[in-house]
C-alpha positions, 0 to 999 in steps of 0.5 A: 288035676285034683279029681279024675271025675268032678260033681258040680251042681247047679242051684238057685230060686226057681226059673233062673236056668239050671235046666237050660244050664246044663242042657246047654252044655252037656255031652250027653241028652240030659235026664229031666225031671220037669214037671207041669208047674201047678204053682204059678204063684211062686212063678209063671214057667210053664215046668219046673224041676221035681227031683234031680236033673243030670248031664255030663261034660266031656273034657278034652283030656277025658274027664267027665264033669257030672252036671246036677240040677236042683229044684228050686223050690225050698221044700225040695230041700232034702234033695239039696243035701244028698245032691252036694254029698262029694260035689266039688262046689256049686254054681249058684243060679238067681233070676234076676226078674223076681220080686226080690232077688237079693233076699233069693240070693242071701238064702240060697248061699246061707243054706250052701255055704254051711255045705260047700265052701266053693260057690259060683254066682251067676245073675240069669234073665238080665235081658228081662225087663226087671225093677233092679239094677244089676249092681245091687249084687256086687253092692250086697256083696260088698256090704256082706263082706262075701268074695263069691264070684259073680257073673252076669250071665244067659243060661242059654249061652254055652260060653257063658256057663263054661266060664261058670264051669271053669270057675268053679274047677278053678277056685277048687284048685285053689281051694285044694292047693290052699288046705 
């Protein structure tokens, strides 16, 4: 055990399941901060995150994983900095369904890893139609020379962002034990 509470975040472009990501795992009722999305353009969800949601994990041995949702919009980038302040990594989120994914994903870990050196990726809405298939992020991956975990997962799914959240925790042993 390295820590007696953890900070993970979850980041990532907007719609790729934050929210629902730690509304599907959390032991407490999550404080949101949804909003009514008036830009539509940037993408059709109804809300979206306008400052920091929260939620807890209770481990089975007591501990208490804190659970912070960014918003996913760059001008919210402000938040970004205070929210990774003390987190033990940050889970990734991109949706799989915008126009460019890959250009999602490369601006998103480029602002995170100059903050964090403990990442998790997790490719959201492969159950949507969408015009990519989903082995262009291990290809980019690949071709970046990056050893990012990469999952392909449902934001809705609890096994799935467990197997984020254990991850992480995981690779911040490592981490621990390596420094």
């Amino acid at each position: 055990m390295i820590l007696q509470r953890y900070k993970l975040v979850f980041a990532g472009s907007m719609g790729a399941g934050k929210s629902t990501a730690i509304q599907t795992i959390s032991s407490i009722d999550v404080l949101s901060t949804e909003a009514i999305n008036t830009d539509l353009n940037a993408h059709k969800k109804a809300q979206k995150t306008v400052g920091i949601d929260y939620g807890e994990l209770i481990l089975e041995d007591g501990n208490i994983v804190g659970l912070y949702g960014t918003p996913g919009q760059e001008r919210f980038d402000f938040i970004w900095d205070i929210i990774t302040e003390g987190a033990l990594g940050v889970i990734l989120l991109i949706d799989h369904t915008i126009e460019n994914p890959i250009e999602q994903l490369n601006e998103y870990l480029t602002y995170y890893k100059a903050k964090l050196s403990n990442i998790i990726i997790g490719i959201t809405h492969l159950d949507s139609k969408a015009q990519y298939n989903s082995s262009i992020y291990h290809e980019w991956l690949d071709q970046q020379d990056i050893n990012y975990p990469l999952f392909l997962i449902d934001a809705r799914d609890k096994e799935d962002i467990l197997l984020l959240v254990d991850a992480l925790i995981t690779q911040a042993e490592v981490l621990f034990e390596l420094n």
